[in-house]
N, C-alpha and C positions, 0 to 999 in steps of 0.2 A: 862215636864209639871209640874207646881207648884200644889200641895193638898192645900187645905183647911184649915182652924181652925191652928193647933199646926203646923203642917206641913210648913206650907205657909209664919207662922215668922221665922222658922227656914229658909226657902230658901233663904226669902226676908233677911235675916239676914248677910247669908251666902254671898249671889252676892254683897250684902252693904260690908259687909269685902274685897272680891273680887276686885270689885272697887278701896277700899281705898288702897288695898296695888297694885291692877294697878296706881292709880294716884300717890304713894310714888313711884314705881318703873321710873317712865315718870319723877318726878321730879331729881329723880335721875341719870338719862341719861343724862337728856338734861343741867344740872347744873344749875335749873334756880336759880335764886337768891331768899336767906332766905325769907320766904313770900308768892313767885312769884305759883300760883297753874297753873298748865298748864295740868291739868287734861282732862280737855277739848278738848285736842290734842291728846288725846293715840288713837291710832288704825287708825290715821292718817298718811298715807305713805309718803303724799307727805309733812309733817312738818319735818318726820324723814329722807327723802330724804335731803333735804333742808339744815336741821343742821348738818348732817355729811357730806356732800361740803363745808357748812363753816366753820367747823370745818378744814377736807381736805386742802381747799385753807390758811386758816390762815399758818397750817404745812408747807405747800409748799412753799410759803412767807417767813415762818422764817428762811427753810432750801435753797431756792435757790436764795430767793433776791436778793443778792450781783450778781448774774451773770447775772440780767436783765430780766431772764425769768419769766414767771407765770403759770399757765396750761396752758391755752390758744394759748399763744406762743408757747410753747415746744411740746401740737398737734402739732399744724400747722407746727411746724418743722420736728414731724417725719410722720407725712401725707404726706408734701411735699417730701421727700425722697422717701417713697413708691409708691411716684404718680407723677415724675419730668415731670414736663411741664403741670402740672394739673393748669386749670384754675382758678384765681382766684373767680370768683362768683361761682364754683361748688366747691369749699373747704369752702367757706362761707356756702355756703348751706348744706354741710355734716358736719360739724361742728355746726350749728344753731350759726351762727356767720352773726347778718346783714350789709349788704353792708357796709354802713359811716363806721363801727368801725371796719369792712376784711381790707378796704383800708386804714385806720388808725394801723391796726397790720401790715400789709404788709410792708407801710411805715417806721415803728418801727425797724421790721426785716432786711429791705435796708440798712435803716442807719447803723445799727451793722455791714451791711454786710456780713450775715445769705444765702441770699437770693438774686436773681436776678428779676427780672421782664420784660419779654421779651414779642416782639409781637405777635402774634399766625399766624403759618404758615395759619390756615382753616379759621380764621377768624380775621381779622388785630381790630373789635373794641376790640378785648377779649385779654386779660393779662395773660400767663403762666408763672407760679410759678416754682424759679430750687433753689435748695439749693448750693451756695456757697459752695468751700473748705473749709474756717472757720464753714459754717452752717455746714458740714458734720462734721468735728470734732467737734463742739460744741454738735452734736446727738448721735457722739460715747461716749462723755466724757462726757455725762449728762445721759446717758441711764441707766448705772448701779448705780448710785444715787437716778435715779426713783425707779428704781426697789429695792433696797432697803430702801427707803421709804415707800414705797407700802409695805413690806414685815413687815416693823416697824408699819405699820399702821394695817395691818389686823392682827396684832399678837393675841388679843386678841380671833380670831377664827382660829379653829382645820383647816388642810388642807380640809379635808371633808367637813366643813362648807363654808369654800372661795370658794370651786368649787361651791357649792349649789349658795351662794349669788350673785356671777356670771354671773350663769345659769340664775337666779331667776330675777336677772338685764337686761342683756341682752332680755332673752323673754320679758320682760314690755317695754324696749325703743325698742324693735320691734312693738308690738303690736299697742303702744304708736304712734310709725310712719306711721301706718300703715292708722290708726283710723285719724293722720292728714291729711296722705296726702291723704283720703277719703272725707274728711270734705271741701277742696278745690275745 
């Protein structure tokens, strides 16, 4: 609770410094450009979500472009491994990947020849997903490249803190899915 008279400039003083070095901090995360105050964003999750994905996907781009994949893909590659003969619109949908642009990866994946696309024994309108020999070796030989990505990427947190973030991630896209598919 703020006092009064002498008190009160001092607090109001103090939260004003506060502030300025949260909004130096924020700018200095997010690298915005000399100028750019994005002050206005600190305590914002879902901005800080946001720029570390694109930050993420840029990495991922520089370091695995040349092999065709992007996140997206290389889910979908090792989803399908853990789930062979999984239907395409329910990898779409665990993935939040809409329909047009499932069947435009899928397609993408074929051609590489990643992937198969077969009829469904239960149900002949629906499309089951198998990964290919080549998709299989392209999941073993990309796997520990992720993983030390992933490992180059969280460098800057202690193992203690990656388990926390994790944790911390996980619970919010639970909750987060929970809450949508409530809202439906």
């Amino acid at each position: 609770m703020a006092k009064s008279g002498a008190g009160q400039i001092r607090y109001t003083t103090y939260r004003k410094s506060r502030q300025r070095k949260r909004a130096a901090d924020v700018a200095g995360r997010t690298a915005a450009p000399a100028g750019l105050n994005l002050a206005a964003l600190d305590g914002l999750a879902g901005f800080f979500v946001r720029m570390i994905q694109l930050r993420m996907f840029q990495r991922f781009h520089a370091r695995f472009g040349k092999t065709g994949l992007n996140p997206g893909a290389f889910c979908a590659l090792v989803a399908i491994a853990a789930n062979p003969g999984v239907r395409a619109g329910a990898l779409g949908d665990a993935l939040l990947i809409k329909r047009p642009n499932m069947t435009k990866l899928a397609d993408s994946l074929e051609r590489q020849g990643l992937i198969r696309r077969l009829p469904s024994d239960l149900d002949r309108r629906s499309v089951e997903l198998r990964l290919t020999e080549a998709g299989r070796a392209r999941v073993a030989a990309t796997m520990p490249q992720v993983l030390a990505y992933e490992e180059a990427t969280l460098a800057p947190l202690s193992l203690h803190e990656r388990r926390i973030l994790l944790g911390l991630l996980g619970k919010l896209n639970d909750g987060l899915a929970a809450r949508t598919a409530g809202d439906g």
